[in-house]
N, C-alpha and C positions, 0 to 999 in steps of 0.2 A: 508414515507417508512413504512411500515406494518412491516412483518417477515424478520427478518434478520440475518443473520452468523454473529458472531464480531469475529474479531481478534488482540488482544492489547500485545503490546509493541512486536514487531518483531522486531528483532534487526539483523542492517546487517552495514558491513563493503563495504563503497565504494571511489569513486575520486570524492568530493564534494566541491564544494569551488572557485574562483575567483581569489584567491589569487597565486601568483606562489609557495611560502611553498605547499600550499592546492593541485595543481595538482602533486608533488610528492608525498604524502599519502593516507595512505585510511584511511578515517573517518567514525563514525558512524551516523548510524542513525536509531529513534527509528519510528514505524510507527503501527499506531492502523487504522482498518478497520470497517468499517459496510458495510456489503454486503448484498443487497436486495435480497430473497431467499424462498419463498414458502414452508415454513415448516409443512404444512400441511399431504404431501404426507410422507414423513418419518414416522413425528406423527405416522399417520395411520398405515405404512406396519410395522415400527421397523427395516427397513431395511437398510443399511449402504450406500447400491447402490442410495437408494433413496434421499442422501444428499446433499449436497453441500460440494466437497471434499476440506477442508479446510487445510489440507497438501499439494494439488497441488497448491493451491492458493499459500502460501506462499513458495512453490518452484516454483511457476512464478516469483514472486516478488522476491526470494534470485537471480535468475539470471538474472534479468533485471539489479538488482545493482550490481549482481557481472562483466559485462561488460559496463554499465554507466559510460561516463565519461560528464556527467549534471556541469554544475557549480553552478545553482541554483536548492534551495530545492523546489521551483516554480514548475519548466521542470518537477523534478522526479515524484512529486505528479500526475500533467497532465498527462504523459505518465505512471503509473502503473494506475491509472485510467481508460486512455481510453484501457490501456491495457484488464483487467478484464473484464471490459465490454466487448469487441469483444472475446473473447478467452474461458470465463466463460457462455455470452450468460447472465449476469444478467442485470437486469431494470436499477438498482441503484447501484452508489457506492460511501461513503465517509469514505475520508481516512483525518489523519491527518501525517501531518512529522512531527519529533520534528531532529534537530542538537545539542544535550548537545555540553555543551563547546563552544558554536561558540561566545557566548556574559560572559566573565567571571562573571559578577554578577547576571547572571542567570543560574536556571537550564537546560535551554533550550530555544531556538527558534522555532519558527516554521509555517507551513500553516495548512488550515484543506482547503478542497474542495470538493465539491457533485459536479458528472457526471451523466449524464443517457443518456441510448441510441440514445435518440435525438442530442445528443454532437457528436456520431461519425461520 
């Protein structure tokens, strides 16, 4: 991956988990992005339109979790993945999920996963 948008520790509240406690709550999860993205053309204009709008990104991904009911952090990672890709129209995308809490003597768990267009 060349140029890319990052976006780190996005934090959202969703129904994660296996466990029958776990499908009555919503739990968090933190999720860091690198988004493949051609930063060239902004570079050049300075212009806003010209970027990669990185507030709609992460109000794709707040609503995909806010009606997810995944029970692995597996699924989520895969589906806001292939999601970005088709929606965003970018090459690449690696995300990481982290679940604090889910293993008490850690700060977290979690997946990291690269997709790219040839995935969908």
């Amino acid at each position: 991956m060349g140029d890319c948008v990052l976006i780190q520790g996005l934090r959202a509240t969703t129904c994660i988990g296996v466990h029958a406690w776990e499908r009555e709550i919503r739990q968090e999860l933190v999720l860091d992005l690198k988004l493949s993205w051609n930063n060239r053309l902004p570079a050049a204009t300075d212009n806003v339109k010209d970027c990669l709008d990185y507030t709609a990104v992460s109000d794709w991904v707040m609503s995909y979790l806010e009606g997810s009911q995944a029970q692995l952090i597996e699924k989520v990672a895969e589906q806001i993945a292939l999601g970005l890709l088709h929606y965003f129209d970018l090459a690449e995308v690696s995300l990481t999920v982290k679940k604090p809490g889910a293993v008490p003597q850690a700060d977290w768990v979690g997946v990291e996963i690269t997709r790219t267009q040839a995935d969908l």
